[in-house]
GUZALO-142898 format. One record per residue (C-alpha): residue number from 1; residue in one letter; chain; x, y, z. Coordinates in Angstrom, 3 decimals. Layout:
N
<rec num="NUM" residuo="a" cadena="A" c1="X" c2="Y" c3="Z"/>
...
***
This chain:
99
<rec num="1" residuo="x" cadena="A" c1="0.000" c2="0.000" c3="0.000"/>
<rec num="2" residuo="x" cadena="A" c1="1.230" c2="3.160" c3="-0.926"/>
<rec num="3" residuo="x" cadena="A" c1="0.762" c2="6.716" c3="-2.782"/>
<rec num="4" residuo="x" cadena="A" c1="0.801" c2="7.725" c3="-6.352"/>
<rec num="5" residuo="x" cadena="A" c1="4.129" c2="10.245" c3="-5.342"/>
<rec num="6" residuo="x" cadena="A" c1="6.109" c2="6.984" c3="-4.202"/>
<rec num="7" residuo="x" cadena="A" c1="5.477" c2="4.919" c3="-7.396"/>
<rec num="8" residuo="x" cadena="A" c1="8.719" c2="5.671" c3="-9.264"/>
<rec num="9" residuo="x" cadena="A" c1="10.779" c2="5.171" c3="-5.448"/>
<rec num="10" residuo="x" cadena="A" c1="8.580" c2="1.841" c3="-5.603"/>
<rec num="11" residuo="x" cadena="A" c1="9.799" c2="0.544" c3="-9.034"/>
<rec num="12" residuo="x" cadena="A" c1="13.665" c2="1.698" c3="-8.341"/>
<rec num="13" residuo="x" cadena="A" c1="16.224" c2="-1.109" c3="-8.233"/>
<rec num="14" residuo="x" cadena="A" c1="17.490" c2="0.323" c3="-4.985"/>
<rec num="15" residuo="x" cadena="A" c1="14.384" c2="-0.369" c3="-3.346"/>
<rec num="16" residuo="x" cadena="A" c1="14.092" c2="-3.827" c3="-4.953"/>
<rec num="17" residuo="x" cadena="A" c1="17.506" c2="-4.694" c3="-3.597"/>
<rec num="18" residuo="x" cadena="A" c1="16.992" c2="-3.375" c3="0.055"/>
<rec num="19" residuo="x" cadena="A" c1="13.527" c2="-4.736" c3="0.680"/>
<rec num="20" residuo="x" cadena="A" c1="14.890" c2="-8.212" c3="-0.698"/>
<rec num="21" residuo="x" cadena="A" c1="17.826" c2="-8.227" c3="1.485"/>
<rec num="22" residuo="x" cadena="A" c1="16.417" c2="-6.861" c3="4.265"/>
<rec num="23" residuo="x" cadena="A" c1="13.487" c2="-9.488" c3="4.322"/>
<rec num="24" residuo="x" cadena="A" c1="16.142" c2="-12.417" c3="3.415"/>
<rec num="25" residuo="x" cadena="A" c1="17.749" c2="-10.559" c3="6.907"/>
<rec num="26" residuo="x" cadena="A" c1="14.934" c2="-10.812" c3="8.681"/>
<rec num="27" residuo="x" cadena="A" c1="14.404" c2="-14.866" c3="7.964"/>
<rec num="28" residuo="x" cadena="A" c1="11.386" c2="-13.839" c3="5.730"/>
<rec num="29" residuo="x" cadena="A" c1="9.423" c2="-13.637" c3="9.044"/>
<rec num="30" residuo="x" cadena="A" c1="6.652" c2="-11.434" c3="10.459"/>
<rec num="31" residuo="x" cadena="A" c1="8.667" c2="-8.964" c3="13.413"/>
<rec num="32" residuo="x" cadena="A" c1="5.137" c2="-8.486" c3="15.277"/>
<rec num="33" residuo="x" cadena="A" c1="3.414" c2="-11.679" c3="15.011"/>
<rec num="34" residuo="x" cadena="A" c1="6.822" c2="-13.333" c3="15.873"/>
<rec num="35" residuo="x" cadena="A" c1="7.059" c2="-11.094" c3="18.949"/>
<rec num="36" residuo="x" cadena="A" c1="4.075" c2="-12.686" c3="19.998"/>
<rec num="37" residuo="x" cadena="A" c1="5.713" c2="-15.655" c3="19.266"/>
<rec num="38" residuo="x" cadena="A" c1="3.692" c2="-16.566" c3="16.293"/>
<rec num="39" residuo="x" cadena="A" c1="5.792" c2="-17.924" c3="13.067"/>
<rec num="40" residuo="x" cadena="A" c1="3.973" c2="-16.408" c3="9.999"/>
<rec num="41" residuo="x" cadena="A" c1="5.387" c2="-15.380" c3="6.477"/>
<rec num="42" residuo="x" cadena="A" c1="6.276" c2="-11.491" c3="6.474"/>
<rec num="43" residuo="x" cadena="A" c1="5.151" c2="-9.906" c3="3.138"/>
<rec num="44" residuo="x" cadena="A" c1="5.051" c2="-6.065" c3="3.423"/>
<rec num="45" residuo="x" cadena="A" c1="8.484" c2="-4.011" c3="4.233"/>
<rec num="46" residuo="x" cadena="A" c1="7.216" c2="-1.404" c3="5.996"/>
<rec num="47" residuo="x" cadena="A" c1="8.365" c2="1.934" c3="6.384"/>
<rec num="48" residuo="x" cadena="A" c1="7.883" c2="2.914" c3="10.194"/>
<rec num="49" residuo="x" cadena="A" c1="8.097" c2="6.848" c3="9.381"/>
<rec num="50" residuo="x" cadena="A" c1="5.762" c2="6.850" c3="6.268"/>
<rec num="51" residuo="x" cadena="A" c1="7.232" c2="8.618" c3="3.191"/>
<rec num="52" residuo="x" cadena="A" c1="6.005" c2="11.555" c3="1.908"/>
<rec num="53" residuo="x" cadena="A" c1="6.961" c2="14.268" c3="-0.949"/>
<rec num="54" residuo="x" cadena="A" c1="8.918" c2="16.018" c3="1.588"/>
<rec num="55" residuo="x" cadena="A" c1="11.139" c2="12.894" c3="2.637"/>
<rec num="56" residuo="x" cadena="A" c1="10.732" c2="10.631" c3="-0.723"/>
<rec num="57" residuo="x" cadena="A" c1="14.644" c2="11.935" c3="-1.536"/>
<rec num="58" residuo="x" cadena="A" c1="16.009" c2="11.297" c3="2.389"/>
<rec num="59" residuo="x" cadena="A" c1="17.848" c2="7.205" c3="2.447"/>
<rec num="60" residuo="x" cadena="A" c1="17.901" c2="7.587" c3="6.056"/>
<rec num="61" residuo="x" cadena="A" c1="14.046" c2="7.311" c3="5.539"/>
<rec num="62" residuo="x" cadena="A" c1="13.757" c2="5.484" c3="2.291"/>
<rec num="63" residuo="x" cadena="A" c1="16.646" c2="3.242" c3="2.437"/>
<rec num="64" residuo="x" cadena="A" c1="17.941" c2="2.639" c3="5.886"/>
<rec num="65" residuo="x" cadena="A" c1="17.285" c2="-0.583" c3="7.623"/>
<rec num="66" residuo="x" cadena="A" c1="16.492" c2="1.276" c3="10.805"/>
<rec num="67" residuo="x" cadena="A" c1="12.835" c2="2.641" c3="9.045"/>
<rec num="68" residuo="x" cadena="A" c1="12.327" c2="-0.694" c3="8.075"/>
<rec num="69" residuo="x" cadena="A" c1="9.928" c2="-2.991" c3="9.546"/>
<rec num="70" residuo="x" cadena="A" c1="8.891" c2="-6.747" c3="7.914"/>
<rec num="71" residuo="x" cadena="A" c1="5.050" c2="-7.757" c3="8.614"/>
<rec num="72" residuo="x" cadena="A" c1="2.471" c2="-9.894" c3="7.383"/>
<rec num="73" residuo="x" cadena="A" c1="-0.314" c2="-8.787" c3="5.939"/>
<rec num="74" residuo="x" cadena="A" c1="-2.612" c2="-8.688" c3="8.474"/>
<rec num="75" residuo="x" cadena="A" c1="-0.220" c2="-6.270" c3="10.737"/>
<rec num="76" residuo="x" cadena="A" c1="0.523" c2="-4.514" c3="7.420"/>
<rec num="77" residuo="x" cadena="A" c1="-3.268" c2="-3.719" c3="7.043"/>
<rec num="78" residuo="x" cadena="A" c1="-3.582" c2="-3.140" c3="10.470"/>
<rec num="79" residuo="x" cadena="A" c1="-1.073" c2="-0.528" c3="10.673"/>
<rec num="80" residuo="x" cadena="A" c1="-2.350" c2="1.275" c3="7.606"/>
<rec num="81" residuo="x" cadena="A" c1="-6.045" c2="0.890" c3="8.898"/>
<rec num="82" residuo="x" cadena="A" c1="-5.077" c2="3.245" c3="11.810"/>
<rec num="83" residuo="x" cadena="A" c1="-4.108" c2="6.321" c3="9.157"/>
<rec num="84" residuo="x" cadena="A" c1="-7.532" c2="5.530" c3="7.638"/>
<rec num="85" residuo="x" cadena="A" c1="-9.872" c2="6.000" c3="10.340"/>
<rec num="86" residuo="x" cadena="A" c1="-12.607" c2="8.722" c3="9.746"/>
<rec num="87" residuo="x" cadena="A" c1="-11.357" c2="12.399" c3="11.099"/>
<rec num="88" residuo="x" cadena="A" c1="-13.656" c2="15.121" c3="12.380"/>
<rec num="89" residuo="x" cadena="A" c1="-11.952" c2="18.811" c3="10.995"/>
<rec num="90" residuo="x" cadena="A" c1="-12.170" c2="21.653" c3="12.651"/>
<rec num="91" residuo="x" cadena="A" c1="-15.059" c2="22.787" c3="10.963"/>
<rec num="92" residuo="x" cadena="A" c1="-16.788" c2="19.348" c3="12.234"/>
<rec num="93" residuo="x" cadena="A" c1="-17.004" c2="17.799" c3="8.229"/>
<rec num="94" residuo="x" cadena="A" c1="-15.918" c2="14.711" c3="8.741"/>
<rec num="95" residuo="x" cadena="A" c1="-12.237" c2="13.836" c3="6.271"/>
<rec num="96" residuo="x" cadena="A" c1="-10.565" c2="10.363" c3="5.062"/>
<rec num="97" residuo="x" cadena="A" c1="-6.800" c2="11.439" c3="5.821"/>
<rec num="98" residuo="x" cadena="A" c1="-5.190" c2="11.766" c3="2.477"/>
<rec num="99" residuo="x" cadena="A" c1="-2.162" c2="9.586" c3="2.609"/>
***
């Protein structure tokens, strides 16, 4: 899951090679579910700060292993379902967050 301003950083080799090696680090496994001591097949690399326009040219964000997190799909979707929760603005309309 992510937005239309990340598809090119999506489709670059560099990202290709660091998710691959960094899941191949990470034995392929889901980090959360195997905190809970639960061996399940990690699918997503996930970026713990999210990228956005204003960080989509930062590697310590994009690139580095430290921003990097390997889940399944449920705690994938699970993360992401928190940023998608209905908002009320300040004007009380009720928004879908953007990103």
């Amino acid at each position: 899951m992510h937005n239309q301003f990340a598809n090119a950083f999506y489709g670059s080799e560099a990202w290709k090679k660091t998710r691959r090696a960094f899941k191949n680090y990470k034995h392929g496994l889901c980090e959360r579910c195997l905190a809970r001591g639960l061996i399940v097949p990690g699918t997503e690399v996930h970026h713990k700060v999210h990228l956005t326009p204003e960080n989509l040219d930062n590697p310590r964000i994009t690139l580095s292993w430290a921003n990097l997190e390997l889940l399944c799909k449920a705690c994938h979707d699970e993360e992401h379902a928190q940023e998608t929760r209905l908002r009320t603005a300040a004007d009380g309309h009720v928004t879908i967050p953007d990103d």
